[in-house]
C-alpha angles and dihedrals in degrees: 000000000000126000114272094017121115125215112223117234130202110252082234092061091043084056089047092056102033084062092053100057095046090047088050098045087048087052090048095049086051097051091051094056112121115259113241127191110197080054089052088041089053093052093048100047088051093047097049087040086057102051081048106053093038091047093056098045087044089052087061101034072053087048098054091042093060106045091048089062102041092053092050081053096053089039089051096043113021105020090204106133089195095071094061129116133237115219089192086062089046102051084041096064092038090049090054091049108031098029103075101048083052096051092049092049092054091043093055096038103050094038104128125236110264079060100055118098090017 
């Protein structure tokens, strides 16, 4: 291309161009945003709390599955009733285990500021 002249260019290509660069210089913005750890903290803390708690309720949702159908097995095929299962004394026994780890994790971990360090 020779000097002075300008190349035309299609309305649809300057759109284009003119989104990239707003997309870029938004990117940008965002990557020269301050790091801040007790943001960070904060995030972390939400995110452990949370596998915690739905893998616990999912554990017993799991719990009360599986004995329901363990016990329409044994009715189908055995039909001895004293081989059921009772979900209650299952979730009993993984309340008393897993509950308290549980408990302990929510409570640290949602424990607000002006608590941490005391």
């Amino acid at each position: 291309m020779a000097k002075g002249r300008v190349r035309k260019t299609d309305p649809a290509t300057l759109t284009h161009l003119f989104d990239d660069l707003v997309t870029t210089r938004q990117r940008l913005a965002e990557k020269d945003r301050k790091y801040n750890p007790g943001e960070h903290k904060d995030k972390t803390r939400s995110k452990i709390s949370l596998i915690f708690v739905c893998s616990y309720v999912g554990l017993i949702a799991l719990v009360f599955i599986v004995s329901l159908i363990y016990n329409q097995i044994i009715i189908l095929n055995d039909k001895q009733l004293n081989l059921l299962l009772e979900p209650k004394d299952i979730v009993l026994v993984i309340t008393s285990a897993i509950g308290t780890s549980v408990g302990f994790v929510v409570g640290y971990y949602f424990k607000g500021e002006e608590n941490i360090g005391a």
